[in-house]
C-alpha positions as CSV (number, residue, x, y, z in Angstrom):
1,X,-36.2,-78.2,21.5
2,X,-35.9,-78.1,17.8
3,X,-37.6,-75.0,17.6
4,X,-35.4,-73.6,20.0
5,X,-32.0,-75.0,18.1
6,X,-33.2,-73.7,14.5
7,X,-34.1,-69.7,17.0
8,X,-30.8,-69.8,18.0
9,X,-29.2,-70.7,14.6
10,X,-31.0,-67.8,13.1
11,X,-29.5,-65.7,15.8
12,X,-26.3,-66.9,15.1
13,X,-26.6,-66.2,11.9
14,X,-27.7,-62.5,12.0
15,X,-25.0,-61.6,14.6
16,X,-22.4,-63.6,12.1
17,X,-24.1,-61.1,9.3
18,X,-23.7,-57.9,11.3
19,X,-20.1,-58.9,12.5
20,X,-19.4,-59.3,8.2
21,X,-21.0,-55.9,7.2
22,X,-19.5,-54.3,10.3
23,X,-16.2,-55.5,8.9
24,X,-17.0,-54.2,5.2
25,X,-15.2,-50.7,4.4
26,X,-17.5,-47.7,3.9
27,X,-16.5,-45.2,1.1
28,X,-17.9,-41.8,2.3
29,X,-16.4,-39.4,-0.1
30,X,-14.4,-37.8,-3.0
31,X,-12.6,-35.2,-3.1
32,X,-9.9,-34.3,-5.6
33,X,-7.2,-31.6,-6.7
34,X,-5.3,-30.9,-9.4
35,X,-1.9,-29.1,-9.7
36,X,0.4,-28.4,-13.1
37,X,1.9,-32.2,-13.7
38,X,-0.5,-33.8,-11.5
39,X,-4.2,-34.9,-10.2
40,X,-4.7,-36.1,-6.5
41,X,-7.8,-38.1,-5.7
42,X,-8.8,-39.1,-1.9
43,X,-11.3,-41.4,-1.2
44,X,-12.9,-40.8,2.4
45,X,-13.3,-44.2,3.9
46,X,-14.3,-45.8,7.3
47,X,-10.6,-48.0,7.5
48,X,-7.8,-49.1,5.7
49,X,-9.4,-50.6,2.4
50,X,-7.3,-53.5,0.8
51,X,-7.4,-52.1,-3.1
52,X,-5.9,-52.6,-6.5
53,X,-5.4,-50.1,-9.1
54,X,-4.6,-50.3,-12.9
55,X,-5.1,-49.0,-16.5
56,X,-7.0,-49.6,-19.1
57,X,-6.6,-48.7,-22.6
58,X,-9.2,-47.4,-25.6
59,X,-10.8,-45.6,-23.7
60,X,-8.3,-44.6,-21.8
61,X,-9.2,-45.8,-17.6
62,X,-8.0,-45.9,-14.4
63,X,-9.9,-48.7,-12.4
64,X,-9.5,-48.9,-8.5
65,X,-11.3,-52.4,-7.0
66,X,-11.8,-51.9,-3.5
67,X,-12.2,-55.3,-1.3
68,X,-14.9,-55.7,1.1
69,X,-16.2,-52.3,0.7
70,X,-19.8,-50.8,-0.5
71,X,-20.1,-47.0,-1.0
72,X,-22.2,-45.3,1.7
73,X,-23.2,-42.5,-0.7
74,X,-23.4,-41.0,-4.6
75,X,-19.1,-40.3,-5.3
76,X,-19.1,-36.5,-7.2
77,X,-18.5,-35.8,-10.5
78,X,-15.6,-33.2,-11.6
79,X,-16.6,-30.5,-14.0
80,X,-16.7,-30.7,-17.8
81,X,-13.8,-28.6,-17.7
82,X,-11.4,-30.9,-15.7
83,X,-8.8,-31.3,-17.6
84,X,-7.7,-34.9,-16.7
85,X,-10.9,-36.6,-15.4
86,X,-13.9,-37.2,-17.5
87,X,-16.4,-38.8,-15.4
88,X,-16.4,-41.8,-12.8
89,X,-18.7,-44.6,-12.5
90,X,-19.0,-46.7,-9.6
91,X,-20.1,-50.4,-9.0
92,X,-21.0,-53.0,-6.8
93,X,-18.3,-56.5,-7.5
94,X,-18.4,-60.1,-6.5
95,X,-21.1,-59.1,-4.1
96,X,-18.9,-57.7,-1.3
97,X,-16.2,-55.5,-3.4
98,X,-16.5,-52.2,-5.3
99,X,-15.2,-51.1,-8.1
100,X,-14.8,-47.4,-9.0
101,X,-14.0,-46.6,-12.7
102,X,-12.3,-43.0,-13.9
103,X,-12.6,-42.2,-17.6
104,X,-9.5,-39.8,-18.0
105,X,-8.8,-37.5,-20.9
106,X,-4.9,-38.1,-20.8
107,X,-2.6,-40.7,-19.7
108,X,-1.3,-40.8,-16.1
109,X,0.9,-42.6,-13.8
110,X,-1.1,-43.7,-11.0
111,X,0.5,-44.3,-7.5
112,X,-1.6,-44.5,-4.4
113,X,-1.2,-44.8,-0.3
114,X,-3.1,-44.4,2.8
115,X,-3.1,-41.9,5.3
116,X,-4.2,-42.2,8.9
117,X,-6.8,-40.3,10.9
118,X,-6.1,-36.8,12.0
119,X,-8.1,-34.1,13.3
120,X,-9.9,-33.1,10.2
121,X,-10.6,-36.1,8.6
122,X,-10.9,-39.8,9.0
123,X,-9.2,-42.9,7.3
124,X,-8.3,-42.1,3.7
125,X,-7.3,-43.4,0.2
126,X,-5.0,-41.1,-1.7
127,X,-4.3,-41.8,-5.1
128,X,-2.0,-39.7,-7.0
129,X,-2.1,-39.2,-10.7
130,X,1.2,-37.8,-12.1
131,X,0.7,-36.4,-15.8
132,X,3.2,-33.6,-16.6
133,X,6.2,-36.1,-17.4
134,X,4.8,-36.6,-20.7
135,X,4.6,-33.3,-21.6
136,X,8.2,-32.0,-19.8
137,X,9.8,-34.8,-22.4
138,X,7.7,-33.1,-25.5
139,X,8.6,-29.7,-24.4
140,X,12.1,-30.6,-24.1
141,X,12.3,-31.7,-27.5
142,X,10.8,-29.2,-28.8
143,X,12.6,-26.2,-27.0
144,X,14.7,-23.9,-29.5
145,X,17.0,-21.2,-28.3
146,X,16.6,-17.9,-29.0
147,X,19.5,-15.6,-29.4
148,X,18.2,-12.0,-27.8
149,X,19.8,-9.1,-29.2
150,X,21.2,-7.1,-26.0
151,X,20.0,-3.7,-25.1
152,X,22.4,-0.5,-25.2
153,X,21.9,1.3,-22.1
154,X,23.9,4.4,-20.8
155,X,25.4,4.8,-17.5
156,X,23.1,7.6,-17.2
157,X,20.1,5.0,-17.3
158,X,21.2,2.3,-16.2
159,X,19.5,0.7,-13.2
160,X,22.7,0.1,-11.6
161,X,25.6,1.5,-12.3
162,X,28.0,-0.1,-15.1
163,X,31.6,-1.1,-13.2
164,X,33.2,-1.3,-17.1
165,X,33.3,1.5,-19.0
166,X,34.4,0.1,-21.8
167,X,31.1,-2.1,-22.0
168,X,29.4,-1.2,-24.6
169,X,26.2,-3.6,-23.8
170,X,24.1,-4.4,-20.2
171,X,22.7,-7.5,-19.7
172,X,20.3,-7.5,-16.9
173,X,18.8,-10.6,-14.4
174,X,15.3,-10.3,-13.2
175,X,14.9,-10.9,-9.6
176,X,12.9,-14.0,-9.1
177,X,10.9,-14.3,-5.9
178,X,9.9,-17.9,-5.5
179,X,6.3,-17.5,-3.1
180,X,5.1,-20.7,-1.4
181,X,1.5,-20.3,-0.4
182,X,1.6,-23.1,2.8
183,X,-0.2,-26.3,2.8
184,X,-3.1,-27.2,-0.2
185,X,-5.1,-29.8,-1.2
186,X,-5.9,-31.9,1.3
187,X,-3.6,-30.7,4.2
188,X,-5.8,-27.5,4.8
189,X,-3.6,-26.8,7.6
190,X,-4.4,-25.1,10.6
191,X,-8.0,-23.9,11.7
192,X,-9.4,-21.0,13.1
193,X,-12.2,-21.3,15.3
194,X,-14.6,-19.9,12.4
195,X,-13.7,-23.0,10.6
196,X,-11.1,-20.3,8.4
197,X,-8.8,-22.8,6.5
198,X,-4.8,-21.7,6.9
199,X,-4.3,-23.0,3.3
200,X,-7.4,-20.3,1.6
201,X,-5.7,-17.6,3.8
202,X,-2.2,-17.9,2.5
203,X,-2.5,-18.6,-0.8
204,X,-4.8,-15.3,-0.9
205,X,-1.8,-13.1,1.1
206,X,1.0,-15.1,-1.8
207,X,-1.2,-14.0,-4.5
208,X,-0.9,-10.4,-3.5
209,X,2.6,-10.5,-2.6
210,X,2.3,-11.8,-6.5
211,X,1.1,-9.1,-7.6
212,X,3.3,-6.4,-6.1
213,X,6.3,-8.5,-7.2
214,X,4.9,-8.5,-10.8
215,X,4.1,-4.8,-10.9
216,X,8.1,-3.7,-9.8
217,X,10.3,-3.4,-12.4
218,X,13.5,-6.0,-12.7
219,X,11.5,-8.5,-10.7
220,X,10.2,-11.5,-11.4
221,X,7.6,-13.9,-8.7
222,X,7.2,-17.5,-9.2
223,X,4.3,-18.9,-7.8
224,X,4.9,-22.8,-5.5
225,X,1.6,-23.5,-6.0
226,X,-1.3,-21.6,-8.3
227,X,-4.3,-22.9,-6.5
228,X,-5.9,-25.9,-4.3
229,X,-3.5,-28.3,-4.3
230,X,-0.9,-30.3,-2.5
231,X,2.8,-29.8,-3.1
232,X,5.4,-32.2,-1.6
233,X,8.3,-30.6,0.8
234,X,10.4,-31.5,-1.5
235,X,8.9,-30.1,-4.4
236,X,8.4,-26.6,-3.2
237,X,12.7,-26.6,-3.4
238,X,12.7,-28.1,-6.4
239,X,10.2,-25.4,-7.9
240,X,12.3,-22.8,-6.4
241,X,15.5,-24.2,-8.0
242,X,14.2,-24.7,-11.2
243,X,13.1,-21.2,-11.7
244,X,16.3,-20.3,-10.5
245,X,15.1,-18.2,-7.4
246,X,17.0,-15.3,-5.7
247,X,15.1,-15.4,-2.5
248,X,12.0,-18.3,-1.2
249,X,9.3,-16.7,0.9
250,X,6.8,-19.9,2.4
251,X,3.5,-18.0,4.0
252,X,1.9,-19.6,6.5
253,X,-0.3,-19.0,9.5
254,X,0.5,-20.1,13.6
255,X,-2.0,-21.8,15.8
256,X,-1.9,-22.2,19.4
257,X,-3.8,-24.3,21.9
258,X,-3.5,-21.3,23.8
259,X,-6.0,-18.5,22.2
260,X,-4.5,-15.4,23.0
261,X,-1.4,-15.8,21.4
262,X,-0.5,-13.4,18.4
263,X,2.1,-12.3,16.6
264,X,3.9,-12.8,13.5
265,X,7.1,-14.6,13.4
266,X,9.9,-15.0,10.8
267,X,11.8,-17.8,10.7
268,X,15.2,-19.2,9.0
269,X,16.9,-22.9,8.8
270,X,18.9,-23.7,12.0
271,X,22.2,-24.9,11.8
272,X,21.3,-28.4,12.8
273,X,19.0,-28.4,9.6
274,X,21.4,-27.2,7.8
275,X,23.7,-29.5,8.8
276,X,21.8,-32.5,8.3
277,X,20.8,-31.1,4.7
278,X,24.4,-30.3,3.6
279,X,24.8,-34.0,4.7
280,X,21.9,-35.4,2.1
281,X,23.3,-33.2,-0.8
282,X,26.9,-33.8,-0.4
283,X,25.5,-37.6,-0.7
284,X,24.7,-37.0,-4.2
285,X,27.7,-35.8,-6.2
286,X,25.7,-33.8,-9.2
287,X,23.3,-32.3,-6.6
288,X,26.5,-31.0,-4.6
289,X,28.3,-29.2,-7.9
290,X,25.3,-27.4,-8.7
291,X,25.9,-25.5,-5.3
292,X,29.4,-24.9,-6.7
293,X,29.2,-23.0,-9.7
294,X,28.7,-26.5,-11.5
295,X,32.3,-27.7,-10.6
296,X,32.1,-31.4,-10.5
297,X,33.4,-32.7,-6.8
298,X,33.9,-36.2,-8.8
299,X,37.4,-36.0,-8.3
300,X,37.7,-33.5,-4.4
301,X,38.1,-34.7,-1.1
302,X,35.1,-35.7,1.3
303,X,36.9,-32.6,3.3
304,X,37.2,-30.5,0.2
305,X,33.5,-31.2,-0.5
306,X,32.1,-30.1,2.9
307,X,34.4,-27.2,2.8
308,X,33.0,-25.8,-0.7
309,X,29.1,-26.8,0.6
310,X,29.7,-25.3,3.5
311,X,31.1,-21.8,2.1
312,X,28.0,-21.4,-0.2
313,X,25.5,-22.4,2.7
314,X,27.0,-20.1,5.3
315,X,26.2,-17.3,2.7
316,X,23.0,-18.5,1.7
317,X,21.9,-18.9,5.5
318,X,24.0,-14.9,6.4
319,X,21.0,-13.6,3.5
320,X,18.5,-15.2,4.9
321,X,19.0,-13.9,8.4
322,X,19.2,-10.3,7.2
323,X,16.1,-10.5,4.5
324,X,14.0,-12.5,7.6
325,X,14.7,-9.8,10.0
326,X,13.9,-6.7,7.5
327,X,10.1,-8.8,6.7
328,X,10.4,-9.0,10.8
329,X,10.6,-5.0,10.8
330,X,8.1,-4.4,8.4
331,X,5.4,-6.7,10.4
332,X,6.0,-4.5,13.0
333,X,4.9,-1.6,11.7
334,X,2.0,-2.7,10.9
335,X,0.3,-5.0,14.6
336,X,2.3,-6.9,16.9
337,X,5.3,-9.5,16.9
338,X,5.3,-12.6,18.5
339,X,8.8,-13.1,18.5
340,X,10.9,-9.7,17.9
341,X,13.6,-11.7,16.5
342,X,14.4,-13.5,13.3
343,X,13.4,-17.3,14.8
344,X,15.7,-21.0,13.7
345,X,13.9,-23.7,13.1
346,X,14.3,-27.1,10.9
347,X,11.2,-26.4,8.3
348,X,11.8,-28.5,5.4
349,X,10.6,-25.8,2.4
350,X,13.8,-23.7,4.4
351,X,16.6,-26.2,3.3
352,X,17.5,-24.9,0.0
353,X,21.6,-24.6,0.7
354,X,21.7,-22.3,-2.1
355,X,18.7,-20.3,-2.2
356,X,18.1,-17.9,0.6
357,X,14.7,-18.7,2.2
358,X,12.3,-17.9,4.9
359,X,9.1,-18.4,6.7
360,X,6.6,-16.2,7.7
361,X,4.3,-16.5,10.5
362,X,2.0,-14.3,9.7
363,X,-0.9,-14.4,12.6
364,X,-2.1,-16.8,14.8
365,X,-5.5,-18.0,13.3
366,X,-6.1,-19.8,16.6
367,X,-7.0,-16.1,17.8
368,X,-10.1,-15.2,16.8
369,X,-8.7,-11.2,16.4
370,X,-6.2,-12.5,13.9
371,X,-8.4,-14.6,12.5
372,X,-10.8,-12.1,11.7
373,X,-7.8,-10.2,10.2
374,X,-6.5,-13.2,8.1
375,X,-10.0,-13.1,6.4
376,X,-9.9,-9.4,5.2
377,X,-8.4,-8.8,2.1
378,X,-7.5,-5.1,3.4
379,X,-5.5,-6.6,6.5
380,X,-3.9,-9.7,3.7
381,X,-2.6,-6.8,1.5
382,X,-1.1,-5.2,4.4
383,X,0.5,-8.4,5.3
384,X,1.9,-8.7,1.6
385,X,3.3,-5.2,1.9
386,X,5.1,-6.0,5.1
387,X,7.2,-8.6,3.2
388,X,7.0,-7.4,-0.3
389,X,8.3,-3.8,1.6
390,X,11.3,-6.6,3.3
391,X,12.2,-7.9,0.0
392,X,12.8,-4.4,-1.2
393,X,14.5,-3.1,1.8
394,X,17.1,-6.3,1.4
395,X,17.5,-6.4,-2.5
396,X,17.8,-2.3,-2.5
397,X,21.1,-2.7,-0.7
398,X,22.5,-6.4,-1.5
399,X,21.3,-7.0,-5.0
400,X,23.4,-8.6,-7.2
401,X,24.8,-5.7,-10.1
402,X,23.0,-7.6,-13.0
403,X,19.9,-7.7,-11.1
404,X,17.1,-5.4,-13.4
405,X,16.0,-4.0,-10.7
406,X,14.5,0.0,-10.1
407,X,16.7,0.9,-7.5
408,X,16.1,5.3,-7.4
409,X,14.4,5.6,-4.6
410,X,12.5,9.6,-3.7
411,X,12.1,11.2,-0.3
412,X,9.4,13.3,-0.8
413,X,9.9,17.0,0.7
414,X,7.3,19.9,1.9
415,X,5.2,20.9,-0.9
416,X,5.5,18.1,-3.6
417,X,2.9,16.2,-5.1
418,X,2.5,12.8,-6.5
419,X,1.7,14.3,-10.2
420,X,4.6,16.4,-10.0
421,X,7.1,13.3,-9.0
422,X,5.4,11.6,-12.0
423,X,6.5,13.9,-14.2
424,X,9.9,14.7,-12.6
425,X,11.0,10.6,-13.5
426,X,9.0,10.7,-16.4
427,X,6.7,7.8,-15.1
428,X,3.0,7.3,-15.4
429,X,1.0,8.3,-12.3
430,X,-0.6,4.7,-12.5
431,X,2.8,2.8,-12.2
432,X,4.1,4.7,-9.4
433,X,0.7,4.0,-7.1
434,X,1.0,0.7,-8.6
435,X,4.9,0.3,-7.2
436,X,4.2,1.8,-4.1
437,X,1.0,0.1,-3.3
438,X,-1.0,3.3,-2.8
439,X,-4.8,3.7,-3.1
440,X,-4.7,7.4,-4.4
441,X,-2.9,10.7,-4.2
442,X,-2.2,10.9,-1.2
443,X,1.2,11.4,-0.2
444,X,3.3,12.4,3.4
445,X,6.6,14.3,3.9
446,X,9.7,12.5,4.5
447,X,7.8,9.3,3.1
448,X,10.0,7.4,0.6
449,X,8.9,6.2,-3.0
450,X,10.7,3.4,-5.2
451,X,10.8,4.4,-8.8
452,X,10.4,2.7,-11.7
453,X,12.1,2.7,-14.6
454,X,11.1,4.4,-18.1
């Protein structure tokens, strides 16, 4: 009977053991990202972990003690060349706890949260390491303004024409295209059924689109996001704002349970997100004036202030309807629509009351056609030129007059050449490929060319 008693103890015993480890938190994996002013860490784990994070000083270390929790394999190491994170060392504490140690090169502002499972991934730990406040401070200290001595230009060459003729001096704007490559980081997006990651594809159509903006005279792109990271919502208008954008282009790519749909799509902010934006801003006084020419509301009306909001967003959301449908017209050209007009939707990246902004659709990477399309780089530049070819058909027309901007444009007739245009507009024979996205010579009649400047 004793025998029996001290059996089932045992048994007790093990099956309270396995019940304990069950309960312990796994760690799986680390992956990581970093962006311009920040690093993002996130720990793959079985559940929720209970955790505590803080700094330590000389050396310079970010410690995260995870409770309950063992690691279920070696964590990676980022390169040598990372330029926040050194290395990170790993260690069992208090017998049933873990402690993960990151040497770091800089200081940073740690913040951290946990995000549920979704379709890609499992439980995970994201912790954030914010490290370009620092440096913004510095830089603004250190800024010094420099006076630009203005450039005489004749009406003759002028980009657009000069309405004073008694001006003796043209100051001209570069066009800034804000591109926001979709997703990043850890939100890869959607998937195609090649395991193709939405967020790769995009970001290889913005940098194109880049690139064509860069090469046009009077124009200007500004990149949301350079490479493999997360940028908030938020963020991506903020971006936009600060570089002082004329127009805010988010890529992106549609899935569909359904694998036969195609299509691109364009889309703009519907009124009700408009509304409920114009509602947020008009909330904060200083945010609201900036929409106004700077004119501080302090001392208007509520109805005064939802007039003056409202003017400037009904204009900002009339451009974006017309530069969305000319993109629209140009994706036609080139494979099929699936929606042949300019869509409304609430998107967040669209809410900008004072920048005009759209959202392109550009395939369905649920179908495995489009798919195979969004993963050659000849069918992505094609994609680019669609809305690259938008902007320009938009801008050509509704371009602000200080906007530096090549506006001659050259329908070319029976018998002309591309070397003989060249030398007509005295222009290199590389810059006006280079404008007009061509691979060589080869040129049509009645096909239009935008020419450069100089």
């Amino acid at each position: 009977m004793r025998k029996l008693l001290i059996f089932c103890g045992f048994l007790f015993f093990l099956s309270l053991s396995g019940q304990l480890a069950a309960k312990q938190v796994k760690v799986d994996s680390l992956r990581f990202w970093t962006a311009p002013d920040s690093t993002r860490l996130v720990f793959g784990v079985s559940s929720n972990p209970v955790h505590n994070i803080f700094l330590l000083d000389n050396p310079s270390r970010l410690v995260i003690d995870f409770k309950n929790t063992f690691k279920n394999r070696s964590i990676i190491q980022p390169p040598a060349s990372h330029p926040v994170l050194s290395r990170i060392r790993s260690a069992p504490r208090n017998k049933s706890s873990l402690r993960v140690v990151i040497d770091l090169k800089r200081p940073v502002n740690p913040q951290s949260f946990v995000l549920k499972p979704n379709k890609t991934y499992g439980h995970r730990l994201v912790v954030d390491l914010k490290h370009g406040e620092q440096i913004s401070r510095i830089a603004k200290k250190t800024t010094t303004t420099i006076i630009k001595t203005p450039t005489r230009i004749s009406k003759k060459t002028a980009p657009f024409p000069i309405k004073s003729a008694a001006s003796s001096y043209y100051h001209p704007k570069e066009l800034v295209i804000a591109i926001d490559a979709g997703h990043g980081g850890e939100d890869s997006g959607a998937l195609g059924s090649r395991g193709t990651q939405e967020k790769k594809v995009v970001l290889a159509i913005a940098k194109k689109l880049e690139r064509m903006v860069h090469n046009y005279p009077g124009m200007k792109p500004v990149m949301v996001r350079k490479g493999d990271y997360y940028v908030g919502l938020r963020q991506r208008m903020t971006i936009a704002r600060k570089a002082r954008a004329d127009l805010f282009i988010s890529i992106h790519a549609d899935a569909f349970k359904k694998r036969s749909v195609n299509g691109a799509s364009v889309y703009t902010l519907s009124n009700k997100g408009a509304s409920s934006e114009a509602a947020r801003w008009l909330a904060k006084h200083e945010n609201a004036a900036d929409l106004v020419g700077g004119v501080s509301l302090d001392d208007k009306s509520d109805m005064l202030k939802t007039v003056l909001l409202d003017l400037s967003q009904t204009a900002t959301q009339d451009a974006s309807f017309d530069v969305a449908g000319k993109i629209l017209k140009n994706f036609g050209k080139i494979g099929r629509l699936h929606s042949h007009s300019v869509q409304n939707a609430g998107f967040m990246v669209l809410k900008s009351p004072d920048i005009p902004s759209i959202l392109v659709e550009t395939a369905f990477i649920s179908n495995p056609g489009e798919e195979r399309k969004l993963r050659s780089s000849k069918d992505q530049q094609k994609m680019a030129k669609a809305i690259f070819r938008g902007i320009l058909d938009y801008f050509q027309y509704s371009a602000p007059a200080e906007i530096r901007m090549a506006g001659t444009k050259h329908k070319i007739s029976r018998g002309e050449t591309l070397s003989e245009i060249a030398v007509q507009y005295g222009v290199s024979m590389k810059r006006l490929r280079s404008i007009n996205s061509l691979a060589g010579n080869k040129i049509q009649v009645g096909q239009v060319l935008s020419i450069p400047q100089g």
